[in-house]
N, C-alpha and C positions, 0 to 999 in steps of 0.2 A: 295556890297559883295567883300572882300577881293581874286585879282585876284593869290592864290595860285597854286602852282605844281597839286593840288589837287583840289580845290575848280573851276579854272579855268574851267574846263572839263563844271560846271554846267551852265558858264554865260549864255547861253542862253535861262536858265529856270528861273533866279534870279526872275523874279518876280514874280514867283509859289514858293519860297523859305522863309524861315525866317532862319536865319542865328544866333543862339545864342551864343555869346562869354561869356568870364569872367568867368567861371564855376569850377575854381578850389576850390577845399575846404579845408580851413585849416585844420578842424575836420577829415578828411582823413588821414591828415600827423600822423609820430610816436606820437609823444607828450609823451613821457618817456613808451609809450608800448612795445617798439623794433620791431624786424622782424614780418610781416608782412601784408604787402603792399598793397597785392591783395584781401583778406579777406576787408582790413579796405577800400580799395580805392570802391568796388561793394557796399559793404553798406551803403556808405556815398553819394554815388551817387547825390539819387532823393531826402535821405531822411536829408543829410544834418547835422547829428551825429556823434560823434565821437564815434562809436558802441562796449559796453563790450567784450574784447577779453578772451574768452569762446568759451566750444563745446557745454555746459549744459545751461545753464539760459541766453541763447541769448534776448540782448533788442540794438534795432535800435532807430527806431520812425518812426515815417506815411509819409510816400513818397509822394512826390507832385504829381506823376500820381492822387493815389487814393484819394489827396483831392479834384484833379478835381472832380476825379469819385462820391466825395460824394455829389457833388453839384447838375452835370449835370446826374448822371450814371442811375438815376430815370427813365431818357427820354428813354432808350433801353433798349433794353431786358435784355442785359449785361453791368452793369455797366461799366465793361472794360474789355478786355482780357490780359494773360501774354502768352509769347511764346519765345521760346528757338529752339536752335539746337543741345546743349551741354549737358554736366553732370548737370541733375538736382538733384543729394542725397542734403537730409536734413540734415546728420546728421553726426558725425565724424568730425576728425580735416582736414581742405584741404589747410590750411598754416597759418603753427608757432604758432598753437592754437587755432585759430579761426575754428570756426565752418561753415562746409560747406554751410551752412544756410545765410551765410552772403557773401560767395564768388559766389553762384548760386545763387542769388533773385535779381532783380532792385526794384519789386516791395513789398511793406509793407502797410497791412491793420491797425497794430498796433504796438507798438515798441516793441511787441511781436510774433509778427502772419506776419512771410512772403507769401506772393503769387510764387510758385513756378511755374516757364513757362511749357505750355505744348508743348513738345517735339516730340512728335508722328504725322504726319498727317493724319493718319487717328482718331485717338482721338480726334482731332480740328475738321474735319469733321462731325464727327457723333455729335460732341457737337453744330456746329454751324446752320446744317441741317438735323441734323438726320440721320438714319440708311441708307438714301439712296435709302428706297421706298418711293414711291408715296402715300401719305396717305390721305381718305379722314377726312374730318372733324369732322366725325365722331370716326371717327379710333383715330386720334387726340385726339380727347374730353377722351375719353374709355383707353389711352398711359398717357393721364395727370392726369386721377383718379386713376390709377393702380399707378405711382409714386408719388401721396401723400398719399396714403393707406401705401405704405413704410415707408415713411418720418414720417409721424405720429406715427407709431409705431418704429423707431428709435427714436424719440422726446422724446416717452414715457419712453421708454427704460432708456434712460438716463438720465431722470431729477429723477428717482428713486436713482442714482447712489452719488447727490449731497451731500445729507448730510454725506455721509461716505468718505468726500473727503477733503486732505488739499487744503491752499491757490493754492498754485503753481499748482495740479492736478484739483483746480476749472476753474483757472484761462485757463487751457486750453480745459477742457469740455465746459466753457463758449463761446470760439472760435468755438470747432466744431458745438454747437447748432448755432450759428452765418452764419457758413457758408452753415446747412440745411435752416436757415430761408430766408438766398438768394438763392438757389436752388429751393424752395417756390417762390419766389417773379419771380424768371426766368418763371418760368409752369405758373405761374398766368398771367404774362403779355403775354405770348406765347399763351396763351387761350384768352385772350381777342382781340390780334393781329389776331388770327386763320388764320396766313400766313403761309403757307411753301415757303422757296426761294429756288427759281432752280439756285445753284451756276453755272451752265454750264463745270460741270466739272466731271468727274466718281472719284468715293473713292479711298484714296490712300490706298495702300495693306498694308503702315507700314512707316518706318524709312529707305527712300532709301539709300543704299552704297555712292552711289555721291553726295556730300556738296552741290556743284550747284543746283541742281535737287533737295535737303532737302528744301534749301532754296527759291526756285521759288515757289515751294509748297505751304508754310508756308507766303509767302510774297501775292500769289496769293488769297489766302485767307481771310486774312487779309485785303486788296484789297477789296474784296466780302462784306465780313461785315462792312467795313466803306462806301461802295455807297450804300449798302441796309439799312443804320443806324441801325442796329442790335448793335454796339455799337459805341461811339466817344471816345475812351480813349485806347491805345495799349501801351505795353511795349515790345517792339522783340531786344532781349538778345543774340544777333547772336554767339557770342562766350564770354564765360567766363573769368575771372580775372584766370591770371597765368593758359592758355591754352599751352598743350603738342601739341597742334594739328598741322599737318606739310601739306603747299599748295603744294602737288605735281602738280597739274594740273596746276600750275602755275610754275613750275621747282624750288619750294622749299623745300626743305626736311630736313630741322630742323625745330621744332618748338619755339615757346613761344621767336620769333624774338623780338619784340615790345616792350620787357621790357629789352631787352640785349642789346638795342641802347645806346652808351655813344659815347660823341664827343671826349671824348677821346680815344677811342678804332680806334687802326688802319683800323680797317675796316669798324668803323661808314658808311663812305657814299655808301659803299655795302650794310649795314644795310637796310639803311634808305632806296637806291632803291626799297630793297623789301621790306620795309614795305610801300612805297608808292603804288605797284604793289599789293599788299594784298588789300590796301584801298581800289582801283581804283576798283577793282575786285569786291569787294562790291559792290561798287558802281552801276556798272554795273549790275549784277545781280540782286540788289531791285529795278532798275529803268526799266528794261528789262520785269520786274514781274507786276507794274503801265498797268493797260488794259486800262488806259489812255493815255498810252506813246508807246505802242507798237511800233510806228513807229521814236521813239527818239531813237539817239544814242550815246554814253560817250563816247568818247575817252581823258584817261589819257596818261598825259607825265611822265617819269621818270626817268628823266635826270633833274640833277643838276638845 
């Protein structure tokens, strides 16, 4: 592992590490689209397209998360999770045309159909252990028939709707029945698992004020569900392409530093300080969050 300003901080975990380089993608760059950057560079990501710039008839392609997910994702409950701390709208333009859809999502079921992260921790909570009582198996069983009684009759509902439907409005009822019939396959395997996991931790009340504390949350749990194999596949979208967002707790208060860095710009290696301070700070916080690592500690340099 390359001993960086940044990377350095890790040697001592390198061989708990896998270190992927090479990842830039041409299909990201303009290629005679023009402005914007941030839109093309989130969608090309995982999934490696050079993604129609549009707010209406968005098409990516299948992100390599969920190809794992479609191989392995069988084995857990949840094929995979998506998780955010940022703006996750679907819809509208969020730069130079591009549709918000492709500058909020890493992750894509189909070069139609993004996974949008969930954002909230207490929504990740109650999704990955439930309401937070103690339920018995029973209670369970009687919680899992009452939500496919729903689901059935949403099922019903809409496949009535098919035949008075064009392509384009098929093509995304086809999606939502898609995503009841894994919501199905979650309650099914959840029933036949007939586990509840004590995450060891009380419900979060919401989306706290402090970034820190969003993300310890959000990282803790995540954490949870990959030692309890409830799922093997995460996508956690910490902050968005062309974010306003400004690290006060770290004594910054501009935002959207990261993409204002040029060597040529007189105050480049001011820049670059903070955006090494920004990284390190990540850093530190998802490694702080590891209940494996409790007792490790990062310390970033950043200095020249």
């Amino acid at each position: 592992m390359a001993s960086t300003r940044i990377l350095k901080a890790l040697e001592p975990f390198k061989q708990d590490i896998t270190l992927l380089g090479n990842l830039t993608h041409n299909w990201g760059r303009v290629l005679l689209d023009g402005p914007g950057d941030h839109g093309r560079c989130s969608a090309s990501y995982l999934t490696g397209v050079h993604v129609r710039k549009t707010m209406v008839d968005i098409k990516a392609g299948v992100s390599c998360d969920q190809i794992v997910a479609n191989q392995i994702g069988s084995q857990t409950r949840f094929p995979s999770l998506e998780v955010g701390l940022e703006d996750a709208r679907q819809a509208g333009d969020c730069d130079s045309g591009y549709s918000c859809a492709y500058t909020n999502n890493l992750a894509w079921k189909s070069d139609t159909q993004p996974l949008p992260p969930t954002l909230d921790p207490r929504m990740m909570f109650e999704r990955l252990f439930g309401p937070g009582l103690a339920l018995s198996p029973e209670a369970r069983a009687r919680q899992g028939r009452y939500r496919r009684s729903i689901l059935d009759f949403v099922t019903g509902d809409t496949k009535k709707l098919q035949s008075d439907l064009g392509p384009t409005d098929k093509r995304k009822l086809d999606e939502y029945l898609s995503s009841i019939r894994e919501v199905e396959r979650q309650i099914a395997k959840a029933e036949k698992d007939n586990a509840q996991i004590d995450p060891h931790m009380e419900k979060p009340y919401g989306v706290p004020a402090d970034f820190a504390e969003h993300f310890k949350l959000m990282s803790d749990m995540i954490t949870i569900a990959l030692q309890a194999d409830m799922t093997r596949v995460v996508t956690f979208l910490v902050t968005r392409e062309g974010t306003s967002r400004a690290y006060r707790e770290l004594g910054i208060s501009d935002g959207h530093i990261r993409s204002r860095i040029t060597s040529a710009s007189r105050n480049s290696s001011r820049k670059w300080s903070r955006s090494t301070r920004i990284t390190c700070s990540s850093l530190r916080l998802g490694w702080r969050s590891s209940r494996q690592s409790k007792r490790a500690t990062i310390h970033c340099s950043t200095t020249q």
